[in-house]
N, C-alpha and C positions, 0 to 999 in steps of 0.2 A: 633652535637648540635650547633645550629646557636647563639651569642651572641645578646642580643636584644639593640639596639639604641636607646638611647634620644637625643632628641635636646634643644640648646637653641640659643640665639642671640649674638652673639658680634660685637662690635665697636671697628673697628681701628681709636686711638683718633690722630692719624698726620693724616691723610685722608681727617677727616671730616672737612667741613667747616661748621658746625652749620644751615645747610638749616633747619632742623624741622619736615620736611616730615615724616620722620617714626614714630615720635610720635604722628603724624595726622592718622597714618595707624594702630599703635598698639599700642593702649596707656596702654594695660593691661601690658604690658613688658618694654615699655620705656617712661619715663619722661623727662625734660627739665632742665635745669641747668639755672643760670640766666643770662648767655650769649648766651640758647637757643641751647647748646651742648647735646644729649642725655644721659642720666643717663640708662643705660639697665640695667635689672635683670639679675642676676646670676641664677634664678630660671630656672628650666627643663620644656621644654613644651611641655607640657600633652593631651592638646587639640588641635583634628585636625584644627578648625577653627583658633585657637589662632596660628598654624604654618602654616595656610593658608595665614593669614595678615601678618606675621612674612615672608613669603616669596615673597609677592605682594612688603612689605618694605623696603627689599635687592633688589630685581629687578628694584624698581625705586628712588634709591640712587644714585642721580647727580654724586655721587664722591665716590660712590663703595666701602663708608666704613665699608655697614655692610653686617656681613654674617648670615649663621643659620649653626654653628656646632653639628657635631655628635658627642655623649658622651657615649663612651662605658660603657655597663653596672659595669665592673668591675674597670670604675676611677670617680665614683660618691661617692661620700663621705656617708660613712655610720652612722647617727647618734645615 
């Protein structure tokens, strides 16, 4: 029995220099702070387009601070 995978986004905040870029590429998941630092969701993404942008985002990330981790089904919080 294979464990099925979510993903979502994260920011490594010493990495990033506040370029903006990925909030131009996926703004359903990530916001702007008012120095223009990404605010990303905690939320799980569901949609294959929203992890299509979500990984065009990490790929052209001047300074390689974000990624799109895998969330194993059994450490997602059950509410």
């Amino acid at each position: 029995m294979s464990e099925q995978v979510q993903r979502r986004l994260r920011v490594n905040p010493i990495l990033c220099d506040g370029y903006g870029y990925c909030a131009e590429i996926v703004p359903e998941r990530i916001g702007l702070d008012d120095w223009g630092f990404p605010i990303v969701s905690a939320e799980l993404i569901d949609d294959d387009e929203v992890l299509g942008h979500a990984r065009r985002a990490v790929g052209t990330c001047p300074r390689l601070a974000l990624l799109v981790e895998d969330v194993p089904s059994h450490a997602i919080e059950r509410v």
